[in-house]
C-alpha positions in Angstrom: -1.9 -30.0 14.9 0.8 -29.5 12.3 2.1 -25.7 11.3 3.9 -25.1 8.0 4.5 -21.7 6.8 4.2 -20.8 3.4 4.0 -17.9 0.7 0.5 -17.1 -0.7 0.9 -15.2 -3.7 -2.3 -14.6 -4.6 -2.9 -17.6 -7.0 -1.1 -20.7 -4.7 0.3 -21.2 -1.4 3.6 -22.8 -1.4 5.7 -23.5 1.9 9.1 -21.4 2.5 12.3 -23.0 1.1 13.9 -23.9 4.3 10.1 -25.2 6.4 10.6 -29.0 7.5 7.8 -30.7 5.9 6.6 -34.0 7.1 6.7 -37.5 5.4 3.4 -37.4 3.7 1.2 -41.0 4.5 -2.0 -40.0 4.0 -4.4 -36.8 2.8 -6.0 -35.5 5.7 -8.0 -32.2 5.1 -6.3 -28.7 6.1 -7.4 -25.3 7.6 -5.6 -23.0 6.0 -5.3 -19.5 8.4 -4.2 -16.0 7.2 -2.6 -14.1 9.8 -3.1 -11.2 7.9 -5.7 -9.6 5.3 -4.5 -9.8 1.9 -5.1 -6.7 0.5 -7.2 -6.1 -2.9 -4.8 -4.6 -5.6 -6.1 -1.4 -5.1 -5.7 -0.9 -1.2 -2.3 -2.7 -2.2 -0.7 0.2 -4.2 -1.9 2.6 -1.3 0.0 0.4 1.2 3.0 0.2 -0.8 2.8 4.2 -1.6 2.5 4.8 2.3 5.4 2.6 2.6 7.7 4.4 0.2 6.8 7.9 2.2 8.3 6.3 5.4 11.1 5.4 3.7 11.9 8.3 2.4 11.1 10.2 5.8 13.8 7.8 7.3 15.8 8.1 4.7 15.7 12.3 4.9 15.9 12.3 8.9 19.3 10.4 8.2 22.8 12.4 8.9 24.7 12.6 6.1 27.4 10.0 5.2 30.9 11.6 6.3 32.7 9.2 3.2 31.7 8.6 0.0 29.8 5.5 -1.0 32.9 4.5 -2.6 35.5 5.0 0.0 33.2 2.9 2.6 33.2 0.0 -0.2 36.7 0.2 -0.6 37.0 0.3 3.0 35.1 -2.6 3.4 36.8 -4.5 0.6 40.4 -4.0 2.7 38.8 -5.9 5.9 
């Protein structure tokens, strides 16, 4: 058996940039698994909307930076 792992974007399945693939010789046929339900559009924007809440809960349950945003890039840049 032969693994490649790919992007399906809803339309085509494409392998990632950087997956080996092999020579090809031959067409053999494939089984192509989904480790994961793709979501309908609709059940998609509710994920993504859910998703966005937990950010922001993080995001809110963060300390406050003690610098500014640009005295830790200038920081950074002096490294």
């Amino acid at each position: 058996m032969l693994t490649i792992r790919g992007i399906y974007d809803g339309k085509t399945i494409r392998p990632l940039s950087d997956e080996p693939l092999p020579v090809v010789d031959r067409e053999v046929p494939v089984a192509i698994l989904f480790l994961e339900d793709v979501a309908v559009e609709s059940n998609r924007r509710l994920l993504q909307g859910e998703a966005a809440g937990r950010m922001r809960a993080a995001r809110d349950a963060m300390p406050p930076l003690k610098e500014s945003v640009k005295e830790l890039v200038e920081q950074g840049r002096e490294r």
